[in-house]
N, C-alpha and C positions, 0 to 999 in steps of 0.2 A: 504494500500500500504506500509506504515510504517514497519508494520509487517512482509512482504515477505520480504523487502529487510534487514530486521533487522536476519533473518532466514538465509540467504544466505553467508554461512560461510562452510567450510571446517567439521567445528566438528559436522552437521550437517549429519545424517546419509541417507539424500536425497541425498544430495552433494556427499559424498562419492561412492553411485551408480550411478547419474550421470554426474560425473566429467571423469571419465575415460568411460562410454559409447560412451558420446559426441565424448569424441576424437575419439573411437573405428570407429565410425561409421564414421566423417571426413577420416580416415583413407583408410576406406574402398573405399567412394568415390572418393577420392585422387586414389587411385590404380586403379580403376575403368577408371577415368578418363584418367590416363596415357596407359593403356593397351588399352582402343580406339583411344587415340590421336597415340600411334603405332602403330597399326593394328594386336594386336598378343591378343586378347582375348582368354582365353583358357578356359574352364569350371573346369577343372581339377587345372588349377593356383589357382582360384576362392574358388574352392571346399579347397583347402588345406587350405589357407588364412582365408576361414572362420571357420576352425575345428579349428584354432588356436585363432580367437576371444574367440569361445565359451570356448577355455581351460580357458583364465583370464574373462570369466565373472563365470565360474566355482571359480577362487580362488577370486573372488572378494566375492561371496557366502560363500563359506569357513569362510574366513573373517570373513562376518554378523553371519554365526552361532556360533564363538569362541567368538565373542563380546556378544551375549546372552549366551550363554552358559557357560563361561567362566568368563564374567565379564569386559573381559579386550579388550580394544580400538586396542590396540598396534600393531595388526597380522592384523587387517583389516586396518589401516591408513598406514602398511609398506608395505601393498598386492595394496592397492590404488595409494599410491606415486609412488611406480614402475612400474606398468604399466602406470600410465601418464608420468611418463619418457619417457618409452620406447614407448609409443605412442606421445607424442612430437617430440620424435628425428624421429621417421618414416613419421610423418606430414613434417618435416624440410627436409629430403630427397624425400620424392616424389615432396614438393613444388619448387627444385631444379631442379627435370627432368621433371618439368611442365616449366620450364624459369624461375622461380621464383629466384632472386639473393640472395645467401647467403655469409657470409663472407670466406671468402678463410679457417682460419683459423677452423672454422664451418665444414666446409665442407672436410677436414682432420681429424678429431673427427670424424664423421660419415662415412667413408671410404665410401662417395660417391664422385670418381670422374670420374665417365660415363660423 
């Protein structure tokens, strides 16, 4: 047990596939979620939303082959951090048109105020 949680770091090239999966797919749910909770399910919302995952699990790939190929960390931990950004900030927005309270000031950053 030692060992796994000793493993469980960021420079950890498990973590860096899935740290930003995890969120991807929260995400996903999240919208998922809200698009039933209003009644506007579309398959075609759906369909775009998820051509847009696959593009950052594409440059998350990217990434992994310039770190072997390449040698160097740098293009995969800046392609990782960014999209857990931008998948943070979109968890933090849906979590708002879910009821979920965010700070007023939050919530101006993220130009949601539906």
């Amino acid at each position: 047990m030692e060992e796994i949680i000793q493993n469980m770091h960021f420079t950890n090239i498990c973590w860096a596939i899935l740290a930003p999966m995890i969120l991807i797919i929260l995400d996903i749910l999240t919208g998922l979620v809200i698009a039933w909770k209003n009644g506007d399910f579309k398959s075609s919302i759906m369909r775009a939303g998820l051509s847009k995952k696959f593009g950052e699990f594409v440059y998350i790939l990217i990434g992994i082959l310039t770190k072997f190929a390449l040698g160097t960390e740098l293009i995969l931990y800046f392609t990782v951090g960014y999209i857990c950004l931008m998948e943070i900030s979109s968890l933090a927005e849906n979590c708002d048109k879910l009821g979920v309270k965010i700070p007023d000031k939050l919530k101006e950053k993220l130009n949601n105020k539906e």
